[in-house]
C-alpha positions as CSV (number, residue, x, y, z in Angstrom):
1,X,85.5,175.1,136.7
2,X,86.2,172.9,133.7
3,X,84.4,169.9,135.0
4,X,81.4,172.2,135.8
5,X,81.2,173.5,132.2
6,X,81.7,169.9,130.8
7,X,78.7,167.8,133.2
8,X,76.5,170.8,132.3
9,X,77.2,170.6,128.3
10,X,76.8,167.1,128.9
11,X,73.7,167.7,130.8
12,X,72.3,170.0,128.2
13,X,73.0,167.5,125.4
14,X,71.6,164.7,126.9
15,X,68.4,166.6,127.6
16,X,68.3,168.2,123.7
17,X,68.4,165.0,122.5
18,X,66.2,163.6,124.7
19,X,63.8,166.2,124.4
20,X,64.5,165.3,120.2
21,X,63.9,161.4,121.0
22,X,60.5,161.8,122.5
23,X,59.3,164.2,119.9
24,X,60.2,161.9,117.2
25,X,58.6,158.9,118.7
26,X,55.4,161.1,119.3
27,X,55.6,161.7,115.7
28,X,55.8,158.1,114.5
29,X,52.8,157.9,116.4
30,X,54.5,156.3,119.3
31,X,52.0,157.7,122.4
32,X,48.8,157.3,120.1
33,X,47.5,154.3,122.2
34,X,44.9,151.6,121.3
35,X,41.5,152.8,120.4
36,X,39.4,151.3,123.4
37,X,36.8,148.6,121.9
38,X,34.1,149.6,124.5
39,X,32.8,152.9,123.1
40,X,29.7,154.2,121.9
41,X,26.1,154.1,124.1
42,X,25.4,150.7,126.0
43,X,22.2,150.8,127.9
44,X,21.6,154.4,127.4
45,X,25.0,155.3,128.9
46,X,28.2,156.5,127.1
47,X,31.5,154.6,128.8
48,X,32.3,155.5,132.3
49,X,35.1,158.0,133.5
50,X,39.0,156.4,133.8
51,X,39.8,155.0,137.1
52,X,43.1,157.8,137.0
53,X,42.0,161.5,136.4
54,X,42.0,162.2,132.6
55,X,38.8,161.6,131.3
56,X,35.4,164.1,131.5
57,X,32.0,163.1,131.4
58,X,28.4,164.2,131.6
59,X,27.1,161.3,133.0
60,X,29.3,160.3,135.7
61,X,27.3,160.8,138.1
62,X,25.6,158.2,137.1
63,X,28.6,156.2,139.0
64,X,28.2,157.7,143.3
65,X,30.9,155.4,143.8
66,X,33.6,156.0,140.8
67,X,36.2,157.1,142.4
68,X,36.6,159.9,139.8
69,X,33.1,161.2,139.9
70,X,33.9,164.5,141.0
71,X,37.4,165.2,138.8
72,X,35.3,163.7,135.4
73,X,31.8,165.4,135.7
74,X,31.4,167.7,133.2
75,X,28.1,169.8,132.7
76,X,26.1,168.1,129.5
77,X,26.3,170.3,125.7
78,X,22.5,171.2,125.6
79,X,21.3,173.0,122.2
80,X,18.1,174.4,120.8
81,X,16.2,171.7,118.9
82,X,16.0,168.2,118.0
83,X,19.1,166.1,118.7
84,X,18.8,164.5,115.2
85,X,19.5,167.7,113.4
86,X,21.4,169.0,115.9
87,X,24.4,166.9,115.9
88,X,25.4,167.7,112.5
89,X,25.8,170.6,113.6
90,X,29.0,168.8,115.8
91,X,31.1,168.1,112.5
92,X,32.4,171.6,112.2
93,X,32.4,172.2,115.6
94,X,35.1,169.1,116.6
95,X,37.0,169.8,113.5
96,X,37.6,173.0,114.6
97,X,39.0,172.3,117.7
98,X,42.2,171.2,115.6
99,X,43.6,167.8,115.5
100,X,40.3,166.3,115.6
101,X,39.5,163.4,113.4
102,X,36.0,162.6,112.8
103,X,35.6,158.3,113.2
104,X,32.1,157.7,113.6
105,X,29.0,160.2,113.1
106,X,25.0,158.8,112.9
107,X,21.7,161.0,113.8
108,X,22.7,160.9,117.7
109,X,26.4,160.0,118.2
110,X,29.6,161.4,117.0
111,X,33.1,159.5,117.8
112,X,36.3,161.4,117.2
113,X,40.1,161.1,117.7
114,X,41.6,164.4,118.8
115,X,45.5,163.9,118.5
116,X,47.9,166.0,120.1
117,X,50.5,168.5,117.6
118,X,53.7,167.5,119.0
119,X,53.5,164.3,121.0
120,X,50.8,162.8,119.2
121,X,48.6,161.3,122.2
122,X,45.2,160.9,121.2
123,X,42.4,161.2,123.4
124,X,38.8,159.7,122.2
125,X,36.0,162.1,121.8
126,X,32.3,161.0,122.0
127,X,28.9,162.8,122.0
128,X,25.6,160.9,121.9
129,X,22.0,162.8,121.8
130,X,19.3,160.9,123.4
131,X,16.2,160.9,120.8
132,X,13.7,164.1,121.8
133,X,10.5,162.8,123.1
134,X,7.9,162.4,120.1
135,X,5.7,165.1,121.1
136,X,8.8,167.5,121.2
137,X,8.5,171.2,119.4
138,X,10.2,173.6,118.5
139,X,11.6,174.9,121.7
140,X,13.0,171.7,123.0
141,X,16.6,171.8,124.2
142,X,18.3,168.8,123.4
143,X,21.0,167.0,126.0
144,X,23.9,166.5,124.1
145,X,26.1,163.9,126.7
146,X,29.9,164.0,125.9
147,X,32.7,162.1,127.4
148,X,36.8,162.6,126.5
149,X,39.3,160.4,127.3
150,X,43.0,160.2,127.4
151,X,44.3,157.0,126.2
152,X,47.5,157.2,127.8
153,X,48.7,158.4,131.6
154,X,47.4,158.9,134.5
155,X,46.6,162.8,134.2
156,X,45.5,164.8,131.4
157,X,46.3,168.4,132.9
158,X,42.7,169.7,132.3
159,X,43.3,169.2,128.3
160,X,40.1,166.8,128.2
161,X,37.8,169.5,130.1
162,X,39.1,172.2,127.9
163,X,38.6,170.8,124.7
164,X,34.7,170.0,125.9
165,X,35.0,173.8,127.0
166,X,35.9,174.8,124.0
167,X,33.4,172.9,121.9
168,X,30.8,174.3,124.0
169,X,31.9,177.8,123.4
170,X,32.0,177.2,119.5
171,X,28.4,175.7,119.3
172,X,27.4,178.8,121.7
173,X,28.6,181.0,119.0
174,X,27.6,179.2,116.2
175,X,23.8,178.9,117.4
C-alpha cells in the first residue's frame, strides 16, 4: 500500500509541476508563434483556411478542393451600410472579445492578434470589407469577410468559430 501512495504522490507532483511548467512557458510567451507574413487581401481574397482544422473563413469556398473547406467556412459579418464606415465600427467590437490586440486597421481591413489568458497562443484575426458599389445607398448591406487562424496545432476546438460567433453577436447588438 505504501508503494501505491508513493507512485501516486509522485504522479501527482510530476503532473502539478508540469501542469506549472507549461503555464509559465505560455506566459513568457512561449506558444505565441510567428506572425504569418502572408496576410491581408491579395487579389480580392483574404488568406486561405490551414491545411489542419483551426482556422475559419468566409471565403473558403472559394477553394472546392481545400481539404478544409467544409470545417473552415464560416458565414460572412454583413452590416447595414457602407463598408468604409462600417468597419470602425470593428475596433470596439474585437477589443471586446478580450485578449484582442488591434495590429492593423484602414477604411476596409482590420488585422488583430487575439492571445489566449493562460497559455498565451495567439490566433490572427482579419476582416476586410470589399468597397460598396458607387451607386450604393443607404440600405446597402455591406459583406464584411473574416478569417481566424490558430498559429499553432493542429486543432483549435471551435475557439476560432466562436470568437467570429461572438463578434457577430456583439455587432448584432451594437447596430
Amino acid at each position: 500500500m505504501k508503494l501505491v501512495a508513493r507512485i501516486l504522490t509522485s504522479t501527482a507532483i510530476g503532473l502539478a509541476s508540469l501542469a506549472a511548467l507549461i503555464t509559465v512557458a505560455g506566459q513568457v510567451g512561449a506558444f505565441e508563434g510567428s506572425a504569418p507574413i502572408d496576410l491581408g487581401v491579395k487579389e480580392g481574397r483574404l488568406k486561405p483556411p490551414s491545411l489542419t482544422p483551426n482556422s475559419v473563413s468566409s471565403q473558403a469556398n472559394f477553394y472546392p478542393d481545400h481539404p478544409q473547406r467544409a470545417y473552415a467556412h464560416i458565414d460572412a459579418l454583413a452590416l447595414p451600410g457602407k463598408a468604409s464606415t462600417d468597419m470602425a465600427k470593428f475596433v470596439p467590437a474585437v477589443q471586446a472579445l478580450g485578449g484582442c490586440k488591434i495590429v492593423k486597421q484602414d477604411a476596409s481591413y482590420l488585422y488583430a492578434q487575439c492571445k489566449t489568458v493562460w497559455l498565451g497562443f495567439v490566433d490572427d484575426l482579419e476582416l476586410w470589407a470589399e468597397a460598396a458599389p458607387a451607386a450604393a445607398h443607404h440600405d446597402v448591406q455591406s459583406r464584411i469577410e473574416v478569417r481566424s487562424a490558430s498559429r499553432l496545432g493542429r486543432k483549435d476546438f471551435g475557439v476560432n468559430r466562436a470568437r467570429v460567433e461572438a463578434l457577430r453577436q456583439r455587432l448584432m447588438t451594437a447596430t
